[in-house]
N, C-alpha and C positions, 0 to 999 in steps of 0.2 A: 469043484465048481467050474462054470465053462467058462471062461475068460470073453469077456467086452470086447469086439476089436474095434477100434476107431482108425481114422484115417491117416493117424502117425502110429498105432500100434496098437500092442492090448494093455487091458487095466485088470487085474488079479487081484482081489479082496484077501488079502490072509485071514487066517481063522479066528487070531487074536486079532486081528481089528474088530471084528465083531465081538469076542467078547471083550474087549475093552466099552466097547457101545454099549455092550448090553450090563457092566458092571456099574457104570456111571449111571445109567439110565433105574437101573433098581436099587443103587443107594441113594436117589434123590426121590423115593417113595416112602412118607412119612411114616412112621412103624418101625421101618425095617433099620433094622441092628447092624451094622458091618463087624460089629467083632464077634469072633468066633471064641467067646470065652464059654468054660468046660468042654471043648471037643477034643475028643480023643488024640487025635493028630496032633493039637501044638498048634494050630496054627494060632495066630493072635490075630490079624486084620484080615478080613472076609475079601476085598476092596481096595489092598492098595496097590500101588503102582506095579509092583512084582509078584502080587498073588492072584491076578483076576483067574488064572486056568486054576487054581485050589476050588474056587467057588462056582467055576460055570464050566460045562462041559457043551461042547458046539456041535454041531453034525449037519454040515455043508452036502447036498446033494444036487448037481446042477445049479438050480437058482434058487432053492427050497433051503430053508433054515428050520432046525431043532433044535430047542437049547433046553438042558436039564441048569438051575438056577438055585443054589443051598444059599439059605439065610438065614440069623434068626430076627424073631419080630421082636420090639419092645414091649412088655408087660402093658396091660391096657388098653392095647390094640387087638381090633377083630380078626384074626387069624384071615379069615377068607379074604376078606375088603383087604387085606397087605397085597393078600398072595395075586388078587385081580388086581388090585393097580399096577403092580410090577407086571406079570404081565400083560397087560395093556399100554406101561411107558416101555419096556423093552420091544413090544412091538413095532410102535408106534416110531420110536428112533433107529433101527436097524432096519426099518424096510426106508424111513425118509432118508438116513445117511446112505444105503447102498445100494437101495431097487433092488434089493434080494427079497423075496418072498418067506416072511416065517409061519411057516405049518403049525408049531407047538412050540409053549413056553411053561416048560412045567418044573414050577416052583416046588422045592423039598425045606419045610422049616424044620431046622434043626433042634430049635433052640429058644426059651423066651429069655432076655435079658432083660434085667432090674437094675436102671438106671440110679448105682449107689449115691450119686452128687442129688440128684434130685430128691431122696427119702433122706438126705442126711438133713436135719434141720441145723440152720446155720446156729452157734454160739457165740455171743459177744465175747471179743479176746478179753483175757485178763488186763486190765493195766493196775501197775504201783506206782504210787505218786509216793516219792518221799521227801 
């Protein structure tokens, strides 16, 4: 990427800042799953603080962004409408945080995940009075 120069220096975007933007920005797209439960790898969180490069791969050219973006969506949700809102919020936050231009955001879902708390129906605990 070409470096900014201002008038005290230049300003350099790391890679991982963008995908940090862009991991934040497609786990607050309702649907989408940040756990990476049955993927072959192991990993457990899609999303967190030490895993955003497991889930997003960047491709910085000049001022042009590419980003390949692994998710799964939650059960119930329409696969397409996840995959466009995420790209549409990953857009939408990497060009306003960094005046980088993104080309393509092409979401891969891996995975549908079944929110087990939500299908468990709750049971009244036992109590004994004696």
């Amino acid at each position: 990427m070409d470096n900014e120069t201002f008038e005290f220096g230049q300003v350099k975007i790391s890679d991982d800042v963008v995908i940090i933007i862009a991991g934040i920005a497609a786990s607050g797209v309702k649907g989408v799953n940040t756990t990476r439960t049955g993927v072959a790898d192991g990993i457990t969180n899609l999303f967190s603080k030490n895993n955003y490069s497991k889930g997003i791969k960047v491709e910085i050219n000049e001022n042009t962004v590419v980003l390949d973006i692994f998710i799964n969506v939650e059960y119930g949700y329409k696969i397409n409408e996840v995959a466009r809102e995420v790209q549409q919020a990953v857009k939408k936050e990497i060009e306003t945080m960094t005046d980088l231009q993104v080309a393509a955001v092409n979401v891969h879902v891996l995975n549908i995940v079944q929110d087990k708390e939500k299908d468990k129906e709750k049971e009244p605990a036992d109590i004994t009075i004696e």
